[in-house]
Structure formats: structure tokens, C-alpha cells
C-alpha positions in Angstrom: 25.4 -19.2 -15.7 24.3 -20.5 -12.5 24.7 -17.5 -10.4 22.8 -15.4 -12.6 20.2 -17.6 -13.1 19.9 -17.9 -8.9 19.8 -14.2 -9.0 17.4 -14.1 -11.2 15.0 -16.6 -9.3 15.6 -14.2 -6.0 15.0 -11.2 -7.7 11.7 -12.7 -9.1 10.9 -13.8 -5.5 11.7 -10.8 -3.5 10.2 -8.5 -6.2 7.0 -11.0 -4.8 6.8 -10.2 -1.3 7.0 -6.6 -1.1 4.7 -3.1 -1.7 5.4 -0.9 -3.8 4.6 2.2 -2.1 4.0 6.1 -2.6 2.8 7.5 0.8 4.3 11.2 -1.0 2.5 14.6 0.0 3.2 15.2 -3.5 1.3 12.1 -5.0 -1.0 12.8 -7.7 -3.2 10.5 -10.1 -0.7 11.2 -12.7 1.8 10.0 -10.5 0.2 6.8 -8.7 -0.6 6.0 -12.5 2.8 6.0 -13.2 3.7 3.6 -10.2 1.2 1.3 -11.4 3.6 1.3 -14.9 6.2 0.2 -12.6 4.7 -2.8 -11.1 5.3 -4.2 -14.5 9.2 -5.8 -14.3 10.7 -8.2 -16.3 11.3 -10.1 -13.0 7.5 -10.5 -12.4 5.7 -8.4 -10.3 5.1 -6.8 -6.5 2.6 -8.5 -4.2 0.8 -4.6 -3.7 0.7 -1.3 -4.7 0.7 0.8 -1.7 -0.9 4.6 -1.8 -2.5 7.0 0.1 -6.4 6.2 0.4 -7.4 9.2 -2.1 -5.5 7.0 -4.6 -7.1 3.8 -4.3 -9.7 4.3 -7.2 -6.8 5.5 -9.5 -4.7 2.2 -8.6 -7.2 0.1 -9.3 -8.2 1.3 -12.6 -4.8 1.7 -13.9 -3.4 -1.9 -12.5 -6.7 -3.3 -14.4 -5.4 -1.2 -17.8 -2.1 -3.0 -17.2 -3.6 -6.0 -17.1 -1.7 -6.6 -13.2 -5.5 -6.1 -11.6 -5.6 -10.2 -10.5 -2.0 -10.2 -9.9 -1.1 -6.6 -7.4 -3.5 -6.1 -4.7 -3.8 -2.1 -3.6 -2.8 -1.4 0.0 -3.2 1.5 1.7 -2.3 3.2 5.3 -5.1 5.0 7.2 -3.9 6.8 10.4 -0.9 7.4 8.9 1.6 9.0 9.3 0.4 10.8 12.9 -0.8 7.6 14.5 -3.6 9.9 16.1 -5.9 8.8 19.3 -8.9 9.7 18.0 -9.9 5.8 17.1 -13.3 6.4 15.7 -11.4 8.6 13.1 -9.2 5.8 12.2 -12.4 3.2 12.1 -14.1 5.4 9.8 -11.0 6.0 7.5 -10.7 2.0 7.3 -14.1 1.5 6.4 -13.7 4.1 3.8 -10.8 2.6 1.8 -12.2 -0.7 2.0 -15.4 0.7 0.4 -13.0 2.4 -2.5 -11.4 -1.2 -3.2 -8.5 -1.8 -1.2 -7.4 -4.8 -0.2 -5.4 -4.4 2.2 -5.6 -1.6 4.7 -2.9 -1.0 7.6 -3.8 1.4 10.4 -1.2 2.9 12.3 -1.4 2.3 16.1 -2.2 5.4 18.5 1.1 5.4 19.3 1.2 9.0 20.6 -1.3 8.2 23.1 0.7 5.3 24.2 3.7 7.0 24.6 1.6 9.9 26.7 0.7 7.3 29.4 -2.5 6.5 28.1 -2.9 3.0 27.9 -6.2 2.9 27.3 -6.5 4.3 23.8 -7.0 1.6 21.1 -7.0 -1.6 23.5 
């Protein structure tokens, strides 16, 4: 009875710390709706809902019908997956996900650049 009730507890707390995350070319509404009905577990629920930026509106709205809206923040990616150098692109994609509701935003580093020698872009 112990172990499962310590398994329990760590599901409930891993279940806690991560994403969960659709970053499919084939993502639709339908589909990050359906994500959303999966943040729902009987072991609690994730810390955030992770999609691509043209489904941040959809997450909220359907986190908010399952009643998860104070309790899963909406991440997204920007710059992603190409980690392009063009930095003003990248700003403006920020800006624009945080305007449609996200809470979290992470912005892939100009990696490409980086690895091209120049070390300039995005310091």
C-alpha cells in the first residue's frame, strides 16, 4: 500500500512540473482543444499547455471551458523550430503571443548564426 501510494504522490508531482506540448505541423484547433481535455488527469494536472503561437487563443478558451484556466498556464515557442538570425522577427513574434495571452513564451536562440561564426547575432 505504501509503494503505490508514493507512486502516486510522484506521479501527481511530476505530472506538476512539466508542459504538455504539441509543436505538430499538423495541429489544428480541433486538436489543441483536444490536448486541453488531456491536461485533465486523475493525478492532477500539468504546469502548461504548450502550442504553437496560432493556438494560443484556442488554449485559453478551451483550458477556461475545463475549468484548468487558473491552474495550466499556455506556453508557447516563437523562433522555433529554425532558430533564425533575423532577431527583430523573433521580437515581434514574442510580443505577438504575449498580446494573444500567453504566459510563457520561449524563443529559440539564433543558433544558426552562432554556429556560422557570427557571434554577434542576438548578444
Amino acid at each position: 500500500m505504501t509503494a503505490s501510494i508514493n507512486l502516486t504522490q510522484a506521479a501527481r508531482q511530476a505530472i506538476a512540473l512539466m508542459d504538455l506540448t504539441s509543436l505538430n505541423d499538423s495541429d489544428t484547433d480541433a486538436s489543441t482543444e483536444a490536448l486541453c481535455q488531456q491536461a485533465k488527469t486523475p493525478y492532477g494536472h500539468p504546469a502548461a499547455l504548450c502550442v504553437y503561437p496560432s493556438f494560443i487563443v484556442t488554449a485559453k478558451r478551451a483550458l477556461h471551458a475545463h475549468q484548468l484556466s487558473d491552474k495550466v498556464k499556455v506556453a508557447t515557442v516563437t523562433n522555433f523550430p529554425d532558430g533564425g538570425d533575423d532577431i527583430m522577427a523573433a521580437a515581434r513574434a514574442t510580443r505577438e503571443a504575449v498580446a494573444s495571452g500567453a504566459d510563457e513564451v520561449d524563443v529559440v536562440f539564433p543558433y544558426r548564426a552562432l554556429m556560422a561564426g557570427d557571434e554577434e547575432t542576438g548578444l
